[in-house]
DSSP file (Angstrom, degrees, kcal/mol; ACC not computed):
  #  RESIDUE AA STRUCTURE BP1 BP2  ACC     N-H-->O    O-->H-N    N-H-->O    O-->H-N    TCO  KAPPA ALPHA  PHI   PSI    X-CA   Y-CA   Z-CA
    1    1 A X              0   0    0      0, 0.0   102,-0.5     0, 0.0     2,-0.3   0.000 360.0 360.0 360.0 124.5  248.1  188.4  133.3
    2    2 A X        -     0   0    0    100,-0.2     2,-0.2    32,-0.0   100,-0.2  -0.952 360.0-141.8-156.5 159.7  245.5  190.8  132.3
    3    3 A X        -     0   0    0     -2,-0.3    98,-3.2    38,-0.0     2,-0.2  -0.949  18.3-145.2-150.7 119.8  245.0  193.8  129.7
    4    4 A X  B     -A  100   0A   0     -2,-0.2     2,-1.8    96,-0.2    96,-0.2  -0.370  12.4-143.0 -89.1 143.9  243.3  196.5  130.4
    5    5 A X     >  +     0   0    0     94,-2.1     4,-1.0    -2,-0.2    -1,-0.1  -0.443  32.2 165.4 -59.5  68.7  241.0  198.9  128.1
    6    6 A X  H  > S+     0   0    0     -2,-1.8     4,-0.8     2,-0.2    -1,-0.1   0.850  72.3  55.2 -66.0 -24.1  241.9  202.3  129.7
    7    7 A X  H >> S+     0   0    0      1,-0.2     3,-2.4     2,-0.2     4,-2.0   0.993  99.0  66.7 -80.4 -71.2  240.4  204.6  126.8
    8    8 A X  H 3> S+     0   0    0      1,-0.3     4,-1.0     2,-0.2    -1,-0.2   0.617  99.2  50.8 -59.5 -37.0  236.8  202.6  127.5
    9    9 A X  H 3< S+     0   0    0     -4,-1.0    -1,-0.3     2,-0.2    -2,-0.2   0.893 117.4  47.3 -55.6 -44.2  236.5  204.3  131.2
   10   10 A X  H << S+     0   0    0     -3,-2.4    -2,-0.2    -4,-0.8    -1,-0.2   0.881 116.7  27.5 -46.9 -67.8  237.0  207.1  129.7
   11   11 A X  H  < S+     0   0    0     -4,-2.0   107,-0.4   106,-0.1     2,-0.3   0.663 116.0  43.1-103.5  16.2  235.4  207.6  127.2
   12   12 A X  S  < S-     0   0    0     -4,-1.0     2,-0.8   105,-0.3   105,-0.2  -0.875  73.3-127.1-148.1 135.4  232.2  205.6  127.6
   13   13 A X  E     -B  116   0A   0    103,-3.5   103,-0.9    -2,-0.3     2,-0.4  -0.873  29.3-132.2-108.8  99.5  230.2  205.4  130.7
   14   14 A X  E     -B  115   0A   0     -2,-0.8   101,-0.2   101,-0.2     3,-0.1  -0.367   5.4-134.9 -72.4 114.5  229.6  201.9  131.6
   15   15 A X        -     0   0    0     99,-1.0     3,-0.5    -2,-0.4     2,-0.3  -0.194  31.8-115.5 -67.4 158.6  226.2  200.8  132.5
   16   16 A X  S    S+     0   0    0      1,-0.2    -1,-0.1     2,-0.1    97,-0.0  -0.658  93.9  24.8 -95.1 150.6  226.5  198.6  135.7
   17   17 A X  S    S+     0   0    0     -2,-0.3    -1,-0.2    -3,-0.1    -2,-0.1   0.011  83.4 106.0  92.8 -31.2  225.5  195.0  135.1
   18   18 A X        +     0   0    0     -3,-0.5     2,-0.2    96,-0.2    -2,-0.1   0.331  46.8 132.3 -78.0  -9.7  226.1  194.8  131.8
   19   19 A X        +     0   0    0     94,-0.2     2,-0.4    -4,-0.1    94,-0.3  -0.296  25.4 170.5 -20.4 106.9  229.4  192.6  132.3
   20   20 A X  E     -C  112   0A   0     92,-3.7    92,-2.6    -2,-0.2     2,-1.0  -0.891  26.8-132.5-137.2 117.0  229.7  189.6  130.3
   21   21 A X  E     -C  111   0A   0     -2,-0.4    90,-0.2    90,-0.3     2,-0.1  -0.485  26.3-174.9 -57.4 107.6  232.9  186.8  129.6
   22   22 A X  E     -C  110   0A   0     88,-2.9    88,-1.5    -2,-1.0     2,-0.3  -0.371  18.0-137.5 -97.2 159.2  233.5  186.1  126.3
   23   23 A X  E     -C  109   0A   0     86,-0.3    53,-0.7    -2,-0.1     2,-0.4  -0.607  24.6-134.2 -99.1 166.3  236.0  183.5  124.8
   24   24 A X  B     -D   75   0A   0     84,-0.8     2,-0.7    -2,-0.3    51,-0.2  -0.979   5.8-128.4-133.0 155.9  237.9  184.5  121.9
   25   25 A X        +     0   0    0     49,-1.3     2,-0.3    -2,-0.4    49,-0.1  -0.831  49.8 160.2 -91.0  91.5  238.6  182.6  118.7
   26   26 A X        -     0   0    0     -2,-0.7     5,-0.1     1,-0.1    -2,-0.1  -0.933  40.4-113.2-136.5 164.9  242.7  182.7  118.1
   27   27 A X        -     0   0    0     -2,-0.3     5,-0.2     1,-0.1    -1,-0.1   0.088  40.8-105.2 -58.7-179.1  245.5  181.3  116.6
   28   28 A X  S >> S+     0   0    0      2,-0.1     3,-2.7     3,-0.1     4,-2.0   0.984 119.1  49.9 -72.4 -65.1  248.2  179.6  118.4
   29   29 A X  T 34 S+     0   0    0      1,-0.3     5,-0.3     2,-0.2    -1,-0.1   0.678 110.0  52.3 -43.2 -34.2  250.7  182.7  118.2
   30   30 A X  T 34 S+     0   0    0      2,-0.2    -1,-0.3     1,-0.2    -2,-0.1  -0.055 106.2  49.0 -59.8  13.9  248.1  185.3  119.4
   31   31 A X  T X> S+     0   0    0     -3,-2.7     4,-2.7    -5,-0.1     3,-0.6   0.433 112.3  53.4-108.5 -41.4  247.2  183.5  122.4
   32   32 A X  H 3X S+     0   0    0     -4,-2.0     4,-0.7     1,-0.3    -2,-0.2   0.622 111.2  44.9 -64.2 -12.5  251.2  183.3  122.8
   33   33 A X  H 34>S+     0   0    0      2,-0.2     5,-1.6     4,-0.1    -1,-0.3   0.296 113.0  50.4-125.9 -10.7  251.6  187.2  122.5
   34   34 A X  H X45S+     0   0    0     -3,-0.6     3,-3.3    -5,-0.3     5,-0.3   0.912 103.3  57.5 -74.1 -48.4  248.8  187.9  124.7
   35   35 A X  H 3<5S+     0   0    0     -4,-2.7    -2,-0.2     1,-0.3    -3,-0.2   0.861 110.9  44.6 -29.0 -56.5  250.2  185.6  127.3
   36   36 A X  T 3<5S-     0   0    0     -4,-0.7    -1,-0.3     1,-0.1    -2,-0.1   0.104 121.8-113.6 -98.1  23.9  253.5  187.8  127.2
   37   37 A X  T < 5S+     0   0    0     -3,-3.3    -3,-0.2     1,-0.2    -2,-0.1   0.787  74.6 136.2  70.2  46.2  251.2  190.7  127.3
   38   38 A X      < +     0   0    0     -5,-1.6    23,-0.7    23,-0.1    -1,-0.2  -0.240  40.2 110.7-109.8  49.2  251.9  192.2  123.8
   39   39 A X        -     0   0    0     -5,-0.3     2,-0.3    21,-0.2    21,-0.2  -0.519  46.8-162.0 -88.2 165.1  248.1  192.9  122.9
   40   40 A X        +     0   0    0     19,-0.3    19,-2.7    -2,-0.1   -35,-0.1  -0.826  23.5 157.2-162.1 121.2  246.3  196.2  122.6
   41   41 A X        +     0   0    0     -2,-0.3    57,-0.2   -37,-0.2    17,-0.1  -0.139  39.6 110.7-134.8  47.9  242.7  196.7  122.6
   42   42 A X  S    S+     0   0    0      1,-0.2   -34,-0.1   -35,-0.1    16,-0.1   0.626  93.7  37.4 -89.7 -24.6  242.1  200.5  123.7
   43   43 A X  S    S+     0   0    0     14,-0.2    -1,-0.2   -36,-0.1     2,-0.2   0.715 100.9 105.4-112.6   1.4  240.8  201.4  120.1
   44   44 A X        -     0   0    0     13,-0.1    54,-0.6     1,-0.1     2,-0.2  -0.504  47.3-164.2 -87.3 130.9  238.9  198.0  119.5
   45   45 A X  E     -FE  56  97A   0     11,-0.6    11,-2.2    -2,-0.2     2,-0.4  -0.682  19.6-128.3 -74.0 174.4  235.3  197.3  119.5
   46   46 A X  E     -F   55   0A   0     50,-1.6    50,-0.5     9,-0.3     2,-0.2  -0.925  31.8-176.2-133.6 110.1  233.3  194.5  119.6
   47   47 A X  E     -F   54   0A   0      7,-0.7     7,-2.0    -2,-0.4     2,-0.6  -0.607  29.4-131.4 -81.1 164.0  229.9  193.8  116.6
   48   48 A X  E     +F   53   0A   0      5,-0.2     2,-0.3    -2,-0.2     3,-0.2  -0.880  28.7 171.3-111.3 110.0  227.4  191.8  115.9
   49   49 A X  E >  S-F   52   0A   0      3,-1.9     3,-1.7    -2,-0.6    -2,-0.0  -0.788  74.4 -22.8-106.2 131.4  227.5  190.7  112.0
   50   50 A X  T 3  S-     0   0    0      1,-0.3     2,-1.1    -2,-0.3    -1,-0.3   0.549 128.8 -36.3  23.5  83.6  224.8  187.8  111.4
   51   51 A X  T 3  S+     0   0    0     -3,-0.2    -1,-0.3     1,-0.0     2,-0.1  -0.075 120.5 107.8  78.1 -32.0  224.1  186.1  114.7
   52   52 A X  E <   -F   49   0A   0     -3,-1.7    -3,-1.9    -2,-1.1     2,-0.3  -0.591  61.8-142.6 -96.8 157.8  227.7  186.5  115.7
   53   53 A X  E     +FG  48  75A   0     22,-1.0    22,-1.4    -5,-0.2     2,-0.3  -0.779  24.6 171.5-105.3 152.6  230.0  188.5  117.8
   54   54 A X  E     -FG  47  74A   0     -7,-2.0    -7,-0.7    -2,-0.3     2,-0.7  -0.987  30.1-133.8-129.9 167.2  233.6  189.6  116.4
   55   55 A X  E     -FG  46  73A   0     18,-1.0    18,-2.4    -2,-0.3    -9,-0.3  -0.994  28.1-155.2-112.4 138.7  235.9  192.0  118.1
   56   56 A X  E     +F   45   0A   0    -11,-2.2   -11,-0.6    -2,-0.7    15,-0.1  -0.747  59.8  10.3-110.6 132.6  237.0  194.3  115.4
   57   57 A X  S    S+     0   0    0     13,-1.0     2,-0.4     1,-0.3   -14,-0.2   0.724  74.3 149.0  70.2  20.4  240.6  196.4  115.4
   58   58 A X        -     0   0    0     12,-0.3     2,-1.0    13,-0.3    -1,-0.3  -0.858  42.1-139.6 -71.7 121.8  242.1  194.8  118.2
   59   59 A X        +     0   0    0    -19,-2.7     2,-0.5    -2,-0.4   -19,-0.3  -0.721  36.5 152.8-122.9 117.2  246.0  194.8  117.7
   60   60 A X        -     0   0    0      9,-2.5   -21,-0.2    -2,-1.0     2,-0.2  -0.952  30.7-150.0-126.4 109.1  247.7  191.4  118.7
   61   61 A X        -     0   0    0    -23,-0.7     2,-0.4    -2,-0.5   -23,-0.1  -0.530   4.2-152.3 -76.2 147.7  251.0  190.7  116.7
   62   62 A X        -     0   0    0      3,-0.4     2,-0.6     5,-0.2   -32,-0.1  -0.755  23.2-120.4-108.8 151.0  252.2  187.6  116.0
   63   63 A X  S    S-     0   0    0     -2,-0.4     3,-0.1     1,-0.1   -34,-0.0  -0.850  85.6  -6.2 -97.2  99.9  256.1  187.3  115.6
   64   64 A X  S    S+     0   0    0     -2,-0.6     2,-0.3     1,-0.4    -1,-0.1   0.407 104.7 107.8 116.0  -0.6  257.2  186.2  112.7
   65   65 A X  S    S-     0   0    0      2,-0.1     2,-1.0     0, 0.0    -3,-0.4  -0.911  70.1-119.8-118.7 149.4  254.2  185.3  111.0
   66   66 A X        +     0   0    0     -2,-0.3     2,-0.4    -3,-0.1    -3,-0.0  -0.525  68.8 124.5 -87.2  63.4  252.1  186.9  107.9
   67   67 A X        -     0   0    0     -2,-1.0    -5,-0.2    -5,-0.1    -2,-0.1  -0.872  68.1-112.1-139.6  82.3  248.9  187.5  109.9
   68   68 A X    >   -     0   0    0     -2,-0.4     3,-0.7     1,-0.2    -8,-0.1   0.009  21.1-151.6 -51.2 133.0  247.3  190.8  110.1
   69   69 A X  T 3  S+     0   0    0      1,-0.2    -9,-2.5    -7,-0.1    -1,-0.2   0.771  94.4  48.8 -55.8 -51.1  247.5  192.2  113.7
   70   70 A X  T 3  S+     0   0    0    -11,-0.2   -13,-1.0   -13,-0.1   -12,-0.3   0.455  82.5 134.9 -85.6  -4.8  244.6  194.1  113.5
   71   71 A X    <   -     0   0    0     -3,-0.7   -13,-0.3     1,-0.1     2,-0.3   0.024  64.4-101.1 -69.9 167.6  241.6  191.3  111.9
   72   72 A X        -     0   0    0    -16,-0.1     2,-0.5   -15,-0.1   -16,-0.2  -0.608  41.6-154.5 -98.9 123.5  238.5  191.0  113.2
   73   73 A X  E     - G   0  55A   0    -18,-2.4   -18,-1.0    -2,-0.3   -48,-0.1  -0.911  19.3-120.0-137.0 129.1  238.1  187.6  115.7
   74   74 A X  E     - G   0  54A   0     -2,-0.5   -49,-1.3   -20,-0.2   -20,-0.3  -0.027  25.3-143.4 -30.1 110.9  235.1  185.8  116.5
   75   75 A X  E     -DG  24  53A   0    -22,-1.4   -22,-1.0   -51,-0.2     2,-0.6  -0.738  22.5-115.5 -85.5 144.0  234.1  185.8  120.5
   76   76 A X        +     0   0    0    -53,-0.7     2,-0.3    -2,-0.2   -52,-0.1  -0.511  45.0 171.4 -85.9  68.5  232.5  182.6  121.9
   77   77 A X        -     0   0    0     -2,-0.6     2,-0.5   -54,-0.1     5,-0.1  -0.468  41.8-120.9 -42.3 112.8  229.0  183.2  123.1
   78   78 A X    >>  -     0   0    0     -2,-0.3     3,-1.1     1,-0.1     4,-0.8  -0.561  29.6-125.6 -57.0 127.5  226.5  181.4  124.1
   79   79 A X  T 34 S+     0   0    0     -2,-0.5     4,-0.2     1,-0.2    -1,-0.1   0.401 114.4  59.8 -36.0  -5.4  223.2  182.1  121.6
   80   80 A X  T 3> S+     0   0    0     -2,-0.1     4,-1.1     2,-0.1    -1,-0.2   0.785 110.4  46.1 -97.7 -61.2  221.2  183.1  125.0
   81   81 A X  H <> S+     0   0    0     -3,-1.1     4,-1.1     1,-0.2    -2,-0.2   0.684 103.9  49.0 -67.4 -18.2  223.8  185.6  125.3
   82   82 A X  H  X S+     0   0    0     -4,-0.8     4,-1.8     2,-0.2    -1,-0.2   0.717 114.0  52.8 -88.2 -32.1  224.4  187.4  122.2
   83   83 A X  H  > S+     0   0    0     -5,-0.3     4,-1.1    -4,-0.2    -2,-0.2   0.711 103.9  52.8 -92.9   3.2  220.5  187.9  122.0
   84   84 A X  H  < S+     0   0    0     -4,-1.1     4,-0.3     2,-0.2    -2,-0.2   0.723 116.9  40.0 -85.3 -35.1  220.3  189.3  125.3
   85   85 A X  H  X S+     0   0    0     -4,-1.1     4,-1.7     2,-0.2    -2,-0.2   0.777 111.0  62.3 -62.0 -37.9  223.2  192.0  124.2
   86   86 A X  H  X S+     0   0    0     -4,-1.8     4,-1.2     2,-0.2     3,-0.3   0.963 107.2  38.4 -37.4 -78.6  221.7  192.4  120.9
   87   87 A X  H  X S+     0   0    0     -4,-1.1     4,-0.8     1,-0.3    -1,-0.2   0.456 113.5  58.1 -94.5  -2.5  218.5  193.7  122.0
   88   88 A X  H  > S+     0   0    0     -4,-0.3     4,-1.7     2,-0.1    -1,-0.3   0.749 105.5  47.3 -83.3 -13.4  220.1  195.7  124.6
   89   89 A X  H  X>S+     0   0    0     -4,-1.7     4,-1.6    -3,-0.3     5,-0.8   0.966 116.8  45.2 -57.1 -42.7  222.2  197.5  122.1
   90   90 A X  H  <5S+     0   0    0     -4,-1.2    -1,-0.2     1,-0.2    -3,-0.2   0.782 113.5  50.1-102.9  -4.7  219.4  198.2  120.1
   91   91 A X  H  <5S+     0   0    0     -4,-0.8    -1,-0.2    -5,-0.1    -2,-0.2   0.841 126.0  18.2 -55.8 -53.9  217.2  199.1  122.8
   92   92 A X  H  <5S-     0   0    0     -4,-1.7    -2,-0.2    -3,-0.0    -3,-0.1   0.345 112.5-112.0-107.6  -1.8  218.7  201.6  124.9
   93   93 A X  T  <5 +     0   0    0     -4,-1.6     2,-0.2    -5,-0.3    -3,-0.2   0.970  60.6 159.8  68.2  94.7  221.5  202.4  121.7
   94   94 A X      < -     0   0    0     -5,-0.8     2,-0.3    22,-0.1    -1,-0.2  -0.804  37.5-123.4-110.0-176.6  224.5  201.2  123.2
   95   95 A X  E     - H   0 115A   0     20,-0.7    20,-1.3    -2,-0.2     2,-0.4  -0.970  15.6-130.4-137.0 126.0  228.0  199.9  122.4
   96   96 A X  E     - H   0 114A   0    -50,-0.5   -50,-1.6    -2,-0.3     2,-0.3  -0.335  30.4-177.5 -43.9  97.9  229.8  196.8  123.1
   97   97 A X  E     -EH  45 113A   0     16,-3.2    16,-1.9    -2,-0.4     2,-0.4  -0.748  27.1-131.3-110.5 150.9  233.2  197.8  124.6
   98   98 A X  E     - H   0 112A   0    -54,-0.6    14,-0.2    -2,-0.3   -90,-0.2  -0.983  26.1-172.2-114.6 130.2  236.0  194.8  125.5
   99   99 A X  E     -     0   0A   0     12,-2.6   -94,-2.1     1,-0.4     2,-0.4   0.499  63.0  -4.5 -88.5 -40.1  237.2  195.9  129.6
  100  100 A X  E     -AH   4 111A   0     11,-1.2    11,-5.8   -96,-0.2    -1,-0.4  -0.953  57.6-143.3 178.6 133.4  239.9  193.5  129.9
  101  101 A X  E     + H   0 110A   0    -98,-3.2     2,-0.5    -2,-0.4     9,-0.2  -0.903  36.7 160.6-114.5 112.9  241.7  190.6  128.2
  102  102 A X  E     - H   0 109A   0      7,-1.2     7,-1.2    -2,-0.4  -100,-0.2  -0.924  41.0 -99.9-144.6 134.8  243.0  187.8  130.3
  103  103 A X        -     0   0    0     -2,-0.5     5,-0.2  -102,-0.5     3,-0.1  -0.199  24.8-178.0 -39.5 140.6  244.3  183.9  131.0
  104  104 A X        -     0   0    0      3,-0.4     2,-0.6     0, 0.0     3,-0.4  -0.498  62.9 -62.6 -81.5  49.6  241.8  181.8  132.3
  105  105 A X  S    S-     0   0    0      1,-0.2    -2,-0.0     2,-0.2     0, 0.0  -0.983 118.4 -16.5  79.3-129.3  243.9  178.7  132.7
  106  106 A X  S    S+     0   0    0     -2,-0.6    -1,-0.2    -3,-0.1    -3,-0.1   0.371 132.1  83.4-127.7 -32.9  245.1  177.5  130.0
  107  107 A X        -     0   0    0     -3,-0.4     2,-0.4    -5,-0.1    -3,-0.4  -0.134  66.6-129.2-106.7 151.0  242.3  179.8  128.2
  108  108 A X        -     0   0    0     -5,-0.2   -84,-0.8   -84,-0.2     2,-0.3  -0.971  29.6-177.0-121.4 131.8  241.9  183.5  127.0
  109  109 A X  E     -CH  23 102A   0     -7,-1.2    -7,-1.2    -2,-0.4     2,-0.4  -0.675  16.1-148.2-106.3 152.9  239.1  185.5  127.9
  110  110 A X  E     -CH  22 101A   0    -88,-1.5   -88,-2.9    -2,-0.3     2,-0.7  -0.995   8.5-147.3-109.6 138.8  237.6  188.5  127.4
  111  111 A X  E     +CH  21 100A   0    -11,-5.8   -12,-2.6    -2,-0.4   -11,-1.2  -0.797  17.6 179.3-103.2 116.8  235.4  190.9  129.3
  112  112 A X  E     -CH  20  98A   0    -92,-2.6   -92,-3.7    -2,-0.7     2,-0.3  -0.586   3.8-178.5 -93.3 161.9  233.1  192.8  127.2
  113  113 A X  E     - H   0  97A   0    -16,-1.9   -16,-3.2   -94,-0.3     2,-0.4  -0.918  29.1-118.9-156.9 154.4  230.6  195.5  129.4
  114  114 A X  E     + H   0  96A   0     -2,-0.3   -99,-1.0   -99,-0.3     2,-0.3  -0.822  44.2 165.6 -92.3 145.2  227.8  197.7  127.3
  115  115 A X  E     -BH  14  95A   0    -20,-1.3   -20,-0.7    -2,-0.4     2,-0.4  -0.844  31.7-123.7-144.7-143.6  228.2  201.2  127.6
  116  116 A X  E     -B   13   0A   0   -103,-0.9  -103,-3.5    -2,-0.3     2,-0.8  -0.995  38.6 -88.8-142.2 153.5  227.2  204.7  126.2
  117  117 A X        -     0   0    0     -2,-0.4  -105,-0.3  -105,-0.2  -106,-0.1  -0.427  29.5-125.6 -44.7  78.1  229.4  207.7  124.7
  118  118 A X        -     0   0    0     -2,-0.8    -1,-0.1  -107,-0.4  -106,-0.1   0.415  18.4-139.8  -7.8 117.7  230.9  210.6  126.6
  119  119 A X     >  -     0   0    0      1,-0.1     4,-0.8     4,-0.0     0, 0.0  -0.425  36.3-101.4 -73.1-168.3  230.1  214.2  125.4
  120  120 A X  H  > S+     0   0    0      2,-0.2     4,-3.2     1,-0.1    -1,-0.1   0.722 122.4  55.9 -68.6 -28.2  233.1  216.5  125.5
  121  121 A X  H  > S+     0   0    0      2,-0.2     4,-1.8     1,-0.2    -1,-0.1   0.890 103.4  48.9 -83.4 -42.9  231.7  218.0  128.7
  122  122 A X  H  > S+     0   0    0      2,-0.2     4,-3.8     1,-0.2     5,-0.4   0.966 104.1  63.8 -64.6 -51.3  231.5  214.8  130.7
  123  123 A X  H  X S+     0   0    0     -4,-0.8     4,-1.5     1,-0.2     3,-0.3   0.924 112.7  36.3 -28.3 -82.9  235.2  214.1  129.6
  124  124 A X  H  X S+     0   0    0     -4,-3.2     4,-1.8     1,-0.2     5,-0.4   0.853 107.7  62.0 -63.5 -29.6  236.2  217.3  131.6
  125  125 A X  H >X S+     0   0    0     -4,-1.8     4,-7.0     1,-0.3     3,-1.1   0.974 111.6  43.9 -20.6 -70.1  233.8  216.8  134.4
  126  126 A X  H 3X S+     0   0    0     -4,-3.8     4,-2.8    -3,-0.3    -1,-0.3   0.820 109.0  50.4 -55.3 -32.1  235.8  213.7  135.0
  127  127 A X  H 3X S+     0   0    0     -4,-1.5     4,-2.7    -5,-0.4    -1,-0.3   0.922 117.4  44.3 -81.5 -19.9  239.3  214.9  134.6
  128  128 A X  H <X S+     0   0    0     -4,-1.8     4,-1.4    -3,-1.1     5,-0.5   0.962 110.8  50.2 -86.6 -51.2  238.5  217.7  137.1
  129  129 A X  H  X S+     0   0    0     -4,-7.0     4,-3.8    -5,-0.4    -1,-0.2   0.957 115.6  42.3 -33.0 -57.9  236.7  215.5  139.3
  130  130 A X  H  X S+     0   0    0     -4,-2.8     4,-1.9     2,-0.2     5,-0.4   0.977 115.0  55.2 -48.1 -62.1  240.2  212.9  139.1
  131  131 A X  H >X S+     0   0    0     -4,-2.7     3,-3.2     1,-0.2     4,-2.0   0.929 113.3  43.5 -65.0 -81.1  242.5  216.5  139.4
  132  132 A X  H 3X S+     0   0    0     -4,-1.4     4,-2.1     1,-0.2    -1,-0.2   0.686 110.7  51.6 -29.2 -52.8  240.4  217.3  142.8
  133  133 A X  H 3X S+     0   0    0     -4,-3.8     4,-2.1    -5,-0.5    -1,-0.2   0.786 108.8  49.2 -40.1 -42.3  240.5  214.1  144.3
  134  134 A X  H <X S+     0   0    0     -3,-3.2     4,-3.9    -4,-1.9    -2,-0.2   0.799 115.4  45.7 -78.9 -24.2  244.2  213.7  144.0
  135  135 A X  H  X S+     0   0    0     -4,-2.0     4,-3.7    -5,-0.4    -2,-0.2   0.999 106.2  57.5 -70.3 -49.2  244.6  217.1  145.5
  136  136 A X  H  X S+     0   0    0     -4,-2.1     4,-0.7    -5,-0.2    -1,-0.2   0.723 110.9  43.1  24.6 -73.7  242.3  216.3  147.9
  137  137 A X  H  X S+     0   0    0     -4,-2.1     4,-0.7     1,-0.2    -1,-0.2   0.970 105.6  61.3 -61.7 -54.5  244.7  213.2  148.8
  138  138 A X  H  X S+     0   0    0     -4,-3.9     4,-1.1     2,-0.2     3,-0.3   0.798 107.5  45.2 -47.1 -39.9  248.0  215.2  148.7
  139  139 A X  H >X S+     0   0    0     -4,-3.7     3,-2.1     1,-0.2     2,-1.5   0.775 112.8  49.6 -87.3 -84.6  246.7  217.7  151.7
  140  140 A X  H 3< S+     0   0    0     -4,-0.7    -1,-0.2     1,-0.3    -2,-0.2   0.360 106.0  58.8  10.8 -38.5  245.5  215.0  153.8
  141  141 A X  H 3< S+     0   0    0     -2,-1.5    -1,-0.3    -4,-0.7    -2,-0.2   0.766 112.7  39.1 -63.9 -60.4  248.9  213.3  153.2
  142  142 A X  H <<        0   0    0     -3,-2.1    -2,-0.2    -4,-1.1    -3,-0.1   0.351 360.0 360.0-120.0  -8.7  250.7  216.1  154.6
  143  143 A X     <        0   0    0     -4,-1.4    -1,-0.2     0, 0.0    -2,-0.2   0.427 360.0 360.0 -96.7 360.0  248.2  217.0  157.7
């Protein structure tokens, strides 16, 4: 089971290296509606508020419980790591994007990656670049 961040490829250019697995802090029913894959974290980011990380605007429903979907939940860092992301955020101005949420076991994980912001122009670059490729494939395909 995994769930991906498609909007973060997009719109963010992800520096290579910058991978990190994070734990997440959740209730029982939100690890149970991730399992079944009813999470969404395409508009969510991930701060750092006083020494800690939370991912903010990530929307995981609970069924049947009074629990806001959207609240802000603590990821489990090691203190080695959060100050090694810290001072690259504030170094090179990046932003903490979550790539993909997924079982480890019995566990849920997250993968958070740094990246930086798309202009408008890199946005089309890319889609033309994708549109060319595919075309690309289609005559190849058919010689």
């Amino acid at each position: 089971m995994k769930i991906f961040n498609k909007k973060a490829g997009f719109n963010y250019e992800i520096e290579e290296g910058t991978r990190t697995e994070a734990g997440l802090s959740l209730s029982g029913g939100e690890a149970k509606s991730i399992r079944e894959k009813h999470a969404d974290i395409s508009d969510s980011l991930i701060r750092i508020l006083s020494n800690e990380a939370y991912l903010i605007n990530a929307n995981i429903p609970v069924l049947g419980a009074k629990l806001d979907p959207t609240r802000s939940r603590k990821l489990l860092l090691h203190k080695n790591e959060l100050i090694s992301i810290a001072t690259k955020v504030k170094q090179k101005k990046l932003t903490i994007l979550p790539i993909s949420l997924y079982n480890k076991g019995r566990l849920i994980k997250l993968e958070l990656a740094l990246g930086k912001p798309k202009k408008q122009f890199e946005k089309r670059e890319t889609i033309k670049k994708r549109d060319i490729e595919r075309e690309l494939k289609i005559i190849n395909y058919k010689l």
